[in-house]
TISE-381414 format. One record per atom (N, C-alpha, C): residue number from 0; x, y, z. Coordinates in nm, 3 decimals, decimal comma. Each point is the difference from the previous one (the first is absolute). Layout:
BEGIN
num = NUM px = X py = Y pz = Z
...
***
This chain:
BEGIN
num = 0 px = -1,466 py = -0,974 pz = -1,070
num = 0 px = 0,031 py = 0,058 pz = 0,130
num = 0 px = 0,146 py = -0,024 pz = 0,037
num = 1 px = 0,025 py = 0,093 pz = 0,092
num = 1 px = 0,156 py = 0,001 pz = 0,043
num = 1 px = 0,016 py = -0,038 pz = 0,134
num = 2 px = 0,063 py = -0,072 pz = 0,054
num = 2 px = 0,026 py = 0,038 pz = 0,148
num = 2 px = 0,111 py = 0,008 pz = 0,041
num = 3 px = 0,068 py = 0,148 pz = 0,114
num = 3 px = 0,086 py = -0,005 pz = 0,082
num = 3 px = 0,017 py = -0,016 pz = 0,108
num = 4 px = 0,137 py = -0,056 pz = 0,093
num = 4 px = -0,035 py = -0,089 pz = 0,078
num = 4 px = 0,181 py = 0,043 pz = 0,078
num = 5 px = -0,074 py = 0,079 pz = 0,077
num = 5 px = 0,197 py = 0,051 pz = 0,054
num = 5 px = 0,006 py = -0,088 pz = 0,144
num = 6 px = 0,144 py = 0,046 pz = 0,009
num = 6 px = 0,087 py = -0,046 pz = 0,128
num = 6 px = 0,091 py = 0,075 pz = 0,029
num = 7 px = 0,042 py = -0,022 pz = 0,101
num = 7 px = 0,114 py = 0,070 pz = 0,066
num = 7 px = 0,068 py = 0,142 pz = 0,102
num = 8 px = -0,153 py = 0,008 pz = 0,046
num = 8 px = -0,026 py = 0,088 pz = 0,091
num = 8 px = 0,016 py = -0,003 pz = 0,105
num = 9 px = 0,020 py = 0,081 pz = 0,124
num = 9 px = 0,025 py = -0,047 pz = 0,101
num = 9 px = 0,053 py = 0,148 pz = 0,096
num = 10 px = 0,072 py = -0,053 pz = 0,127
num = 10 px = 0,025 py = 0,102 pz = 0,042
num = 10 px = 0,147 py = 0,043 pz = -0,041
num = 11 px = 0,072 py = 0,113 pz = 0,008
num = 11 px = 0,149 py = 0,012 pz = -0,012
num = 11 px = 0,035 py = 0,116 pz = 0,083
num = 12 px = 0,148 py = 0,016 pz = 0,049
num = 12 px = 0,025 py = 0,123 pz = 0,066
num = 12 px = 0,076 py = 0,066 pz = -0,134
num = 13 px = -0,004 py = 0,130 pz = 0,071
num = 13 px = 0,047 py = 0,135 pz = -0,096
num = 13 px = 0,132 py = -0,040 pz = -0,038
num = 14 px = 0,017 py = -0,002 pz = -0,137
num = 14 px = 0,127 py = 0,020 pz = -0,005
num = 14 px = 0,070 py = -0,162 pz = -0,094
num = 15 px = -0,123 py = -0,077 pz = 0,026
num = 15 px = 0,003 py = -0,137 pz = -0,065
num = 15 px = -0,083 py = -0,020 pz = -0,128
num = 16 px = 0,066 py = -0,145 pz = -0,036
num = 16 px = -0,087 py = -0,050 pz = -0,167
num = 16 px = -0,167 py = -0,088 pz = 0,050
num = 17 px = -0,043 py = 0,030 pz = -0,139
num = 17 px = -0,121 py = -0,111 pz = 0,013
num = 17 px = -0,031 py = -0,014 pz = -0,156
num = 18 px = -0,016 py = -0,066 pz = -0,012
num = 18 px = -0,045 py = -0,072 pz = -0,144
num = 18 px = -0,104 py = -0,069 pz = -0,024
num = 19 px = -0,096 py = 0,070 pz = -0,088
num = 19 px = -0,093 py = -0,027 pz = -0,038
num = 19 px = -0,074 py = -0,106 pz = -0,101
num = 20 px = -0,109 py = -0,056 pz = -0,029
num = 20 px = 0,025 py = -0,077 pz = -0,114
num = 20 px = -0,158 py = -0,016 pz = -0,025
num = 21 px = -0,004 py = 0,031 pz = -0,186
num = 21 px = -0,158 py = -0,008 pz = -0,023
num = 21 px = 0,014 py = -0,102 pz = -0,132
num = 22 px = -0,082 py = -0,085 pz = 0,027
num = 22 px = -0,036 py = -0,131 pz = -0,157
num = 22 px = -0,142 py = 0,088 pz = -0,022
num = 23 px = -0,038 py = -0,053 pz = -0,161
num = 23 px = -0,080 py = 0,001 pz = -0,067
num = 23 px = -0,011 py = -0,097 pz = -0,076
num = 24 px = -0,166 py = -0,012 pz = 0,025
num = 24 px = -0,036 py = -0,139 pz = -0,073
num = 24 px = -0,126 py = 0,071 pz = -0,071
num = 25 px = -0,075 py = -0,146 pz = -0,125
num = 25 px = -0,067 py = 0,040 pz = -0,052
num = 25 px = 0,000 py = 0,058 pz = -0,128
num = 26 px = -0,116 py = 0,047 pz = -0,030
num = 26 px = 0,029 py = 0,022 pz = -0,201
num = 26 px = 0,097 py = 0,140 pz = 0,012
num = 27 px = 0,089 py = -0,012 pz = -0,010
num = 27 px = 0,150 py = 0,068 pz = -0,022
num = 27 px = 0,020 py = -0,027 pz = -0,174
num = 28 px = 0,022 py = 0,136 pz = -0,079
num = 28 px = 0,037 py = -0,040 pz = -0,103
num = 28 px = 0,067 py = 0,154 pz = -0,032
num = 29 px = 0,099 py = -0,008 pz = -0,129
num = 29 px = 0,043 py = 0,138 pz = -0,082
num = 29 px = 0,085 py = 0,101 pz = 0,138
num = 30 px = -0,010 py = 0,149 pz = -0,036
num = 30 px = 0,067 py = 0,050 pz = 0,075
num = 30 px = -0,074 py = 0,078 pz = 0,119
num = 31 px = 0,054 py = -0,087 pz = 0,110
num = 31 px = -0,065 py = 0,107 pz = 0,124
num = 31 px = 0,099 py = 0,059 pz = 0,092
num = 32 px = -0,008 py = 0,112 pz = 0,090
num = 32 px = 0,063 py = 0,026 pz = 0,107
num = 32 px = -0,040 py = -0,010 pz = 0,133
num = 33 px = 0,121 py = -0,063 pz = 0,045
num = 33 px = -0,019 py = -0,018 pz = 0,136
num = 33 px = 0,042 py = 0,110 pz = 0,090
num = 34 px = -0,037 py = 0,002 pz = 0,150
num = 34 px = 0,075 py = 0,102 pz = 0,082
num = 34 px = -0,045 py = -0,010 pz = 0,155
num = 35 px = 0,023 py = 0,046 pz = 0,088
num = 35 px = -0,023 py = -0,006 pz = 0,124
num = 35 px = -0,035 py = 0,168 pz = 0,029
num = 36 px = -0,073 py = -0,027 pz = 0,101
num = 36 px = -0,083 py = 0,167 pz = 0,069
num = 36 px = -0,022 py = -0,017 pz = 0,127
num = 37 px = 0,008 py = 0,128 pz = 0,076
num = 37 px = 0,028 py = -0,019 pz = 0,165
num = 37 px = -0,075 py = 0,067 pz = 0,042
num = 38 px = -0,147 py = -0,049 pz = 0,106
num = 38 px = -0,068 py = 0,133 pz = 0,066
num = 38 px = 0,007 py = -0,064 pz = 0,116
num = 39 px = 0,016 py = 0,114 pz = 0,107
num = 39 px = 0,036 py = 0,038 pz = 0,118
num = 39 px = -0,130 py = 0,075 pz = 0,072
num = 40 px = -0,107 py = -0,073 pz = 0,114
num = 40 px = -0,096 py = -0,011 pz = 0,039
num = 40 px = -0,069 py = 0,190 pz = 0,015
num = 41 px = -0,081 py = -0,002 pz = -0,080
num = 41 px = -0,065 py = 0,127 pz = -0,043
num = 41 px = 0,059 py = 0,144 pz = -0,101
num = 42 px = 0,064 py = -0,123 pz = -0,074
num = 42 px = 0,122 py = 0,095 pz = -0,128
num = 42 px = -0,075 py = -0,069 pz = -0,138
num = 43 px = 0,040 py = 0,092 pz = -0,076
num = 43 px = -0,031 py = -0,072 pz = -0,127
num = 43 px = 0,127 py = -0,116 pz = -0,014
num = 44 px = -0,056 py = -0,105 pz = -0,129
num = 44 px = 0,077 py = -0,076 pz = -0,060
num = 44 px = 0,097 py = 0,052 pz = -0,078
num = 45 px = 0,156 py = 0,017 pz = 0,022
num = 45 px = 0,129 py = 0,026 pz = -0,071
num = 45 px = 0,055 py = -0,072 pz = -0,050
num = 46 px = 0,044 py = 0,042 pz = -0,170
num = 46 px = 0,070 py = -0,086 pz = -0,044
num = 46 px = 0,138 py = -0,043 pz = 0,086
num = 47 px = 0,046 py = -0,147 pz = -0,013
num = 47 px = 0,178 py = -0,040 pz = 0,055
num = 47 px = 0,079 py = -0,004 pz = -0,158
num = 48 px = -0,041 py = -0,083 pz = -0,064
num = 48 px = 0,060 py = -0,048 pz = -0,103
num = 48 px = -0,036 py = -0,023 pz = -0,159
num = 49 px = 0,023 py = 0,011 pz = -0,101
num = 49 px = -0,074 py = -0,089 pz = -0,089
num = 49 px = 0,106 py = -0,026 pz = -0,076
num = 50 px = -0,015 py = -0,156 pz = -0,074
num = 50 px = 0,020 py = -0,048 pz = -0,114
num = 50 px = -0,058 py = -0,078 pz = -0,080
num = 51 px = 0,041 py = 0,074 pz = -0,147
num = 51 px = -0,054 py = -0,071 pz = -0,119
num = 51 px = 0,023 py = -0,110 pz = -0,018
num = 52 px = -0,070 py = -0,096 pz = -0,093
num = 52 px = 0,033 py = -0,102 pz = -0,096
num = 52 px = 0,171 py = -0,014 pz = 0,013
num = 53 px = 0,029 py = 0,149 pz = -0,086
num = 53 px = 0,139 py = -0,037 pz = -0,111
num = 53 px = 0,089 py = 0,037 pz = 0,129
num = 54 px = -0,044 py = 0,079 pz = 0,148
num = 54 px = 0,153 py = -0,034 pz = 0,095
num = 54 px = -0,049 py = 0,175 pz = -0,009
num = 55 px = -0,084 py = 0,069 pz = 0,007
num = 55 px = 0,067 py = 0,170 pz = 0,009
num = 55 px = -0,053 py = 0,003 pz = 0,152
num = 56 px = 0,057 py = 0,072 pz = 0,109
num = 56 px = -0,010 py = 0,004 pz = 0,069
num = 56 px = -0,008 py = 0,157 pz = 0,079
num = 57 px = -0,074 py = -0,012 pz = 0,054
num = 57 px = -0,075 py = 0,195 pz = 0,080
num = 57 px = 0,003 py = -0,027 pz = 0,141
num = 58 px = 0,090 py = 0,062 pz = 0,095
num = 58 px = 0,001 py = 0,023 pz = 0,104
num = 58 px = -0,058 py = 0,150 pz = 0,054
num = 59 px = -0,111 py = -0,042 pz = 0,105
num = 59 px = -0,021 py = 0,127 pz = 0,067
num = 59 px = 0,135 py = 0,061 pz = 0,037
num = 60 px = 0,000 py = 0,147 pz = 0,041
num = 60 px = 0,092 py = 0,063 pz = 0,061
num = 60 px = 0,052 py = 0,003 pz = 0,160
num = 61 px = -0,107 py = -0,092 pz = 0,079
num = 61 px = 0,026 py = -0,004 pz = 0,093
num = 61 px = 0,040 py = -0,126 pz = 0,031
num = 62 px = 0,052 py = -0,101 pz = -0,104
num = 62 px = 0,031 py = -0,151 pz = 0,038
num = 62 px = 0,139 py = -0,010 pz = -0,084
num = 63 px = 0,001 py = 0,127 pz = -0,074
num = 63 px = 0,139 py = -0,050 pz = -0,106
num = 63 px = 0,156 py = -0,060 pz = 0,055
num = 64 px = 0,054 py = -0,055 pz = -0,016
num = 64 px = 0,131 py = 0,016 pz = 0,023
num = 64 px = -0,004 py = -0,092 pz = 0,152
num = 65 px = -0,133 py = -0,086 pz = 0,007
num = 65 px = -0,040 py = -0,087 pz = 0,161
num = 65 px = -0,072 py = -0,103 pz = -0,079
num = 66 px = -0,098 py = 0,014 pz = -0,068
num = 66 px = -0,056 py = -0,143 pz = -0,056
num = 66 px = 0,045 py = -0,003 pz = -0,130
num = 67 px = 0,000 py = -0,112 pz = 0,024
num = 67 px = 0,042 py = -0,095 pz = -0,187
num = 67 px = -0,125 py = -0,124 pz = -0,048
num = 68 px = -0,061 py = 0,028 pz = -0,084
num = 68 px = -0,144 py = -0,057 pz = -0,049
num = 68 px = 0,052 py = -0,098 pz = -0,123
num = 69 px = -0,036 py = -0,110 pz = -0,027
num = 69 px = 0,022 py = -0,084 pz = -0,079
num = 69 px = -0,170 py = -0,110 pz = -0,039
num = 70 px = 0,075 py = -0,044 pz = -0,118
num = 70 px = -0,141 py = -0,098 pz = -0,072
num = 70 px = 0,035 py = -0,083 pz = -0,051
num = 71 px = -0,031 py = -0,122 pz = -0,009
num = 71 px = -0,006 py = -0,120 pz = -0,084
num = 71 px = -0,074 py = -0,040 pz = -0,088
num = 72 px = -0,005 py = 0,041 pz = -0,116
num = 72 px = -0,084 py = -0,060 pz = -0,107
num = 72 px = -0,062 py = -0,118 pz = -0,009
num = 73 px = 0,082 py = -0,082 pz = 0,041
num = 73 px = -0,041 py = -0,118 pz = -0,042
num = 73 px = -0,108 py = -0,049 pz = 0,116
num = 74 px = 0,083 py = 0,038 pz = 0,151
num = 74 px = -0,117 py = -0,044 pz = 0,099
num = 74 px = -0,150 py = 0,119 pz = 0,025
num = 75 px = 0,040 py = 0,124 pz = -0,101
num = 75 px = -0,125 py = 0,083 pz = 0,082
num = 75 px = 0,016 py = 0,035 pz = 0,136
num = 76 px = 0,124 py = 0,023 pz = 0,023
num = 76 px = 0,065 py = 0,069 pz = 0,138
num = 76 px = 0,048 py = 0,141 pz = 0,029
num = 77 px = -0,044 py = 0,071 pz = 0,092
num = 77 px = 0,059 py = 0,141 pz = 0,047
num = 77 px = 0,103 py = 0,000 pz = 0,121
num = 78 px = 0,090 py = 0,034 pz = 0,001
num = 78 px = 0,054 py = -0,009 pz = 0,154
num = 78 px = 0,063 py = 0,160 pz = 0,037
num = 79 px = -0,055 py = 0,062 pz = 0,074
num = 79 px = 0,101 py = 0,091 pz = 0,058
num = 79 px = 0,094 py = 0,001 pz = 0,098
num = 80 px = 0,127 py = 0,032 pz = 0,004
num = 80 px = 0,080 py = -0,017 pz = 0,078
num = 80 px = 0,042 py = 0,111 pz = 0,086
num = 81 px = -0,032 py = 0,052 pz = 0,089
num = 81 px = -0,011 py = 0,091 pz = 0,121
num = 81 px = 0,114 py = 0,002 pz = 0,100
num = 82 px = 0,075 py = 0,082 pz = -0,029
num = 82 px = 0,118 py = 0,027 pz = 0,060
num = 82 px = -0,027 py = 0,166 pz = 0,109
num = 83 px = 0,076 py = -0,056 pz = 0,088
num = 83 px = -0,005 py = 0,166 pz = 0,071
num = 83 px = -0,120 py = 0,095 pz = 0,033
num = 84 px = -0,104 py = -0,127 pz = 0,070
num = 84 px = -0,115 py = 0,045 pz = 0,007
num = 84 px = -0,027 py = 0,095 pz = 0,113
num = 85 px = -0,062 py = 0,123 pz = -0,039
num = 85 px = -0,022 py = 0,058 pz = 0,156
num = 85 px = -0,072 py = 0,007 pz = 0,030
num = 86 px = 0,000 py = 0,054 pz = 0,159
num = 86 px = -0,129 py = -0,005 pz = 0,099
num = 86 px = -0,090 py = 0,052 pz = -0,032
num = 87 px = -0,139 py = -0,094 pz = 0,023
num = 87 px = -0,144 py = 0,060 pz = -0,024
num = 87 px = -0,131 py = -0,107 pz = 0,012
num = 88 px = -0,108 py = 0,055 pz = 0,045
num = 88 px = -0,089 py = -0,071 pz = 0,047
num = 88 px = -0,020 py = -0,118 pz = -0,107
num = 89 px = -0,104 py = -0,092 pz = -0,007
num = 89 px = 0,002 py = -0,070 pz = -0,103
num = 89 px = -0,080 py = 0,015 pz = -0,068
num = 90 px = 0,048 py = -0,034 pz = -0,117
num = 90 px = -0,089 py = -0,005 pz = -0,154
num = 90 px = -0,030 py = -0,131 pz = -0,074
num = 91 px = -0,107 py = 0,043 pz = -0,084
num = 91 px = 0,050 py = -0,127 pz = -0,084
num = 91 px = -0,028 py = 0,023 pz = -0,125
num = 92 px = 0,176 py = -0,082 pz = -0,036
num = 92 px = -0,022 py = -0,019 pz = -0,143
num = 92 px = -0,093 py = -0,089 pz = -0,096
num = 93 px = -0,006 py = 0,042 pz = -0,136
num = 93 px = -0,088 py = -0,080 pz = -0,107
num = 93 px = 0,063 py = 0,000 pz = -0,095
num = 94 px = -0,012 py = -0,146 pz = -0,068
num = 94 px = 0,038 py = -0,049 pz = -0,132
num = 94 px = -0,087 py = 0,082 pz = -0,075
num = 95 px = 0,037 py = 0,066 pz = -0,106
num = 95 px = -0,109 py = 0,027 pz = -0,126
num = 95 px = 0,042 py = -0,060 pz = -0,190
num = 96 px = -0,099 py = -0,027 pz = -0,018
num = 96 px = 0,050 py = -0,038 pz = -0,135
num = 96 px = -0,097 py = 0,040 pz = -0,097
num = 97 px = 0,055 py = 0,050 pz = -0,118
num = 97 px = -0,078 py = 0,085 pz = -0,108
num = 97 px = 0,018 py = -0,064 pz = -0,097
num = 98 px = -0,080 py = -0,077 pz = -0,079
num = 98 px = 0,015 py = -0,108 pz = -0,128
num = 98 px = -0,050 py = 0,127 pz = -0,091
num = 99 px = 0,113 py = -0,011 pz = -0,096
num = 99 px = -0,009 py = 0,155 pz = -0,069
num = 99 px = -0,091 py = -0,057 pz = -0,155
num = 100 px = -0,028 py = -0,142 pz = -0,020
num = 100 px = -0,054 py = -0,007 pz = -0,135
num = 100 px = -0,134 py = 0,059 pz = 0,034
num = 101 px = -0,055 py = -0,050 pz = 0,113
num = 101 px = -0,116 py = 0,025 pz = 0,001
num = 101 px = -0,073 py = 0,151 pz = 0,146
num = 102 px = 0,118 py = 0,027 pz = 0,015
num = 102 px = -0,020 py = 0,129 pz = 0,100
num = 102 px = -0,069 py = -0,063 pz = 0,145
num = 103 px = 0,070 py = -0,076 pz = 0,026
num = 103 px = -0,148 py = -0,055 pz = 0,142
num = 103 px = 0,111 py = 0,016 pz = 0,145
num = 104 px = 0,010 py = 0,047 pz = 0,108
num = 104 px = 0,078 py = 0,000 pz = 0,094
num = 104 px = -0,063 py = -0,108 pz = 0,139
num = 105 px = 0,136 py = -0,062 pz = 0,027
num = 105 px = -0,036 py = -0,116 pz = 0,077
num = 105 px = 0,053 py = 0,063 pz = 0,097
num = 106 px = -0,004 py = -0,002 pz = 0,182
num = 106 px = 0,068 py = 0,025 pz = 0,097
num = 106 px = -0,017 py = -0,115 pz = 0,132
num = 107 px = 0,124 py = -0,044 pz = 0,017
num = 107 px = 0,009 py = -0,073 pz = 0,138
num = 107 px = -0,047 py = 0,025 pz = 0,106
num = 108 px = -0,087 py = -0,090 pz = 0,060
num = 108 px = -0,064 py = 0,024 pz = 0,201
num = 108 px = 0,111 py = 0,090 pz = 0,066
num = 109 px = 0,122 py = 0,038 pz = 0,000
num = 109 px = 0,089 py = 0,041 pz = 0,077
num = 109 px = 0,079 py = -0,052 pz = 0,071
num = 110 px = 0,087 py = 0,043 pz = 0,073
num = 110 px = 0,116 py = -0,059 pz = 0,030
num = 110 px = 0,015 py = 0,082 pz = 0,101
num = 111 px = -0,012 py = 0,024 pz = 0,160
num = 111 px = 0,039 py = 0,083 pz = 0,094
num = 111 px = 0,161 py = -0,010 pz = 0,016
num = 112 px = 0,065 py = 0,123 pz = 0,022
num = 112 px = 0,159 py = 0,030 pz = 0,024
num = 112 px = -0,037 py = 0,104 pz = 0,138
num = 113 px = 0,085 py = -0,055 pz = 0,071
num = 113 px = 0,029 py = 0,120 pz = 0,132
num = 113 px = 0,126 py = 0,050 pz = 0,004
num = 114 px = 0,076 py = 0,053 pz = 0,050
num = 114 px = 0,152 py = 0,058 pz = 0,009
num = 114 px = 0,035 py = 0,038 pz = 0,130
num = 115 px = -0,045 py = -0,074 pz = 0,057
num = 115 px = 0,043 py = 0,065 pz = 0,174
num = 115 px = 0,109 py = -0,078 pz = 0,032
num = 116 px = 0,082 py = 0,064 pz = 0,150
num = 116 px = 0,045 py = -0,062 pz = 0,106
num = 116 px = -0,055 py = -0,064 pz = 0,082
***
């Protein structure tokens, strides 16, 4: 079993950073991907981010060039870094992690983000 276990949620106004942060613990082994996903109360779940193992990195089109997503190998860490956030009701994000030896997808309780004034 896997578990994720985020932080760093909260409220922010438009226009500001927030930074996110997901550990993984547990039988972790070989190559998996990590990533973060954002649903917004009666929307489907959207991808934010993903990265691989080896560092490849996929930005949605609506976060590019505003968040910067990073990982630590060694600790089993995700962090997104959220720049230039704009206004909108709140959502919440989720850690997800895909252990690719064995195909099994893990996802974090969530993480609520708001963006108001």
């Amino acid at each position: 079993q896997v578990q994720l276990v985020e932080s760093g949620g909260g409220l922010v106004q438009p226009g500001g950073s927030l930074r996110l942060s997901c550990a993984a613990s547990g039988s972790i082994f070989g190559i998996y991907t990590m990533a973060w996903y954002r649903q917004a109360p009666g929307k489907q779940r959207d991808l934010v981010a993903t990265i691989t193992s080896g560092g490849n990195i996929n930005y949605a089109d609506s976060v590019k060039g505003r968040f910067t997503i990073s990982r630590d190998n060694a600790k089993n860490t995700v962090d997104p870094q959220m720049d230039s956030l704009k206004p909108g009701g709140p959502a919440v994000f989720f850690c997800y992690l895909h252990l690719q030896p064995v195909g099994v997808v893990y996802w974090g309780p969530g993480n609520q983000v708001t963006v108001s004034s």
